[in-house]
Wavefront OBJ file of the C-alpha trace (Angstrom):
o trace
v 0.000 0.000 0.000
v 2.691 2.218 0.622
v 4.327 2.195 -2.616
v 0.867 2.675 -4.205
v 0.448 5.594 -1.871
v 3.713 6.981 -2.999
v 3.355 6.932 -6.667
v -0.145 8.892 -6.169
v 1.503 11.223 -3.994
v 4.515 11.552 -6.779
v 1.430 12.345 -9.593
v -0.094 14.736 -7.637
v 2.942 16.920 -6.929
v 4.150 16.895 -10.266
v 3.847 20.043 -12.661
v 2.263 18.061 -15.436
v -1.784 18.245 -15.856
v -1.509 14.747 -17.353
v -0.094 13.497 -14.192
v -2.179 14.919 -11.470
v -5.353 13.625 -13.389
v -4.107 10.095 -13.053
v -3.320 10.686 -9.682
v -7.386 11.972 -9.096
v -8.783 9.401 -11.161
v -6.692 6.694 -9.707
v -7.906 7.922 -5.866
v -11.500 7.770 -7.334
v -11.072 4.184 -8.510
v -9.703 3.018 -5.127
v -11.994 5.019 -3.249
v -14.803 2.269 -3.185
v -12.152 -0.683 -3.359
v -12.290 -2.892 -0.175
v -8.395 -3.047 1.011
v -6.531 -1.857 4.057
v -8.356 0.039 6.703
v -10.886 2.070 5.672
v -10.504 5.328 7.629
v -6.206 5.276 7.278
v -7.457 5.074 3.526
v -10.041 7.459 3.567
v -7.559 10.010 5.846
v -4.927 9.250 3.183
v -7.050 10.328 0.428
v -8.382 13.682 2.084
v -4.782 14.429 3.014
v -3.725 13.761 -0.745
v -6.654 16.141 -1.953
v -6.126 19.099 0.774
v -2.860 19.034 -0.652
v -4.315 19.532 -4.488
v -6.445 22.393 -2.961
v -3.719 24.026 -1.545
v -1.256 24.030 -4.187
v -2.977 23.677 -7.608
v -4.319 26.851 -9.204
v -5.546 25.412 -12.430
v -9.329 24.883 -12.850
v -8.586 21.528 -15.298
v -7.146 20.182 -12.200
v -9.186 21.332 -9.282
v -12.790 20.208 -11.198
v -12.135 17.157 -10.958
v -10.354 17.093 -7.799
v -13.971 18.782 -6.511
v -15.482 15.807 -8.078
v -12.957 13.057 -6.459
v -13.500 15.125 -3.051
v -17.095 14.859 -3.446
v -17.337 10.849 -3.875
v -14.917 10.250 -1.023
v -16.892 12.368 1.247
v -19.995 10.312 0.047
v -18.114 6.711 0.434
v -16.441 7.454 3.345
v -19.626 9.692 5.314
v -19.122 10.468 8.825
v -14.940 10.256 8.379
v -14.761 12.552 5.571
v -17.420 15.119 7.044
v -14.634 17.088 8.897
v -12.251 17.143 5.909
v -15.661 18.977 3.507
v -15.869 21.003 6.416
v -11.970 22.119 6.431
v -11.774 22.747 2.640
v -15.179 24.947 2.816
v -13.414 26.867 6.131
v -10.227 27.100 4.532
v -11.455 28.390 1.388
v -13.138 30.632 3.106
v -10.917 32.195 5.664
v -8.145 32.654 2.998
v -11.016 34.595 0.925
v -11.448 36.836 4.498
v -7.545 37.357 4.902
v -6.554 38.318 1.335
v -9.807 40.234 0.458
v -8.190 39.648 -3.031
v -10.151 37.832 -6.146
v -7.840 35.043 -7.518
v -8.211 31.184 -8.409
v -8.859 30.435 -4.887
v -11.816 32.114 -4.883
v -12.892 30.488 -7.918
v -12.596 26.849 -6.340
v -14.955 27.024 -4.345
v -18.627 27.022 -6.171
v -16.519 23.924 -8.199
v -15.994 21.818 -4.874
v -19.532 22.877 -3.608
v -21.914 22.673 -6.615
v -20.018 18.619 -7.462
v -23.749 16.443 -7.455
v -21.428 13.631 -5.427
v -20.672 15.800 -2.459
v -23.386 15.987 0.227
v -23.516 19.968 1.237
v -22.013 20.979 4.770
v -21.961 24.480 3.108
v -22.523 27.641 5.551
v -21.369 31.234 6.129
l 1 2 3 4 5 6 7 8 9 10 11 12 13 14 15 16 17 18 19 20 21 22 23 24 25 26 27 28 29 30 31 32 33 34 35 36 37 38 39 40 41 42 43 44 45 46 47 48 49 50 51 52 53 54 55 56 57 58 59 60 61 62 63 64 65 66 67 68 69 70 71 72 73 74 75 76 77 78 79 80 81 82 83 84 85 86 87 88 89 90 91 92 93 94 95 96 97 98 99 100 101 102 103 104 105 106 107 108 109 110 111 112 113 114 115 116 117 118 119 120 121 122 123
């Protein structure tokens, strides 16, 4: 598991579009699959996709990442409740501190509009 965990990790921090959208698609496949323990996988997942939010800027990337963030927060319910949570927060409090339009901004409505995601949306 850990060298599968790796190579995900590896696709996701590369510069290459191509890459990263491996990395999300192969996180959605192995979402649902039944190995290891589900909430070290599910935590490894969220941690894998905070890490997309935080870094990527480009909206090819972070739709679909949305998407991905929305079935494992379906598939893995109560777990993954905090992590929807701490994106929405996140996005949010960076929005209050920079009082600046940019990307970030932009991100949001993609995570919180995804039909897979079950809304823990407030201001």
């Amino acid at each position: 598991m850990d060298q599968l965990y790796e190579q995900i990790s590896s696709l996701l921090q590369s510069n290459d579009v191509a890459e990263n959208l491996l990395a999300l698609r192969a996180i959605d496949a192995l979402i649902d699959m039944p190995f290891g323990e589900g909430a070290s996988k599910v935590s490894k997942f969220a941690s894998f996709l905070r890490n997309v939010f935080e870094v990527k800027r480009d909206p090819e990337i972070l739709v679909p990442a949305s998407a991905v963030l929305g079935h494992l927060a379906k598939a893995g319910g109560a777990m993954t409740a905090d992590e929807v949570e701490r994106q929405v927060s996140y996005i949010g409090l960076d929005l209050l501190d920079n009082y600046v339009f940019n990307f970030f901004f932009c991100q949001h409505p993609f995570f919180l509009k995804d039909e897979n995601s079950f809304g823990v949306a407030y201001w």
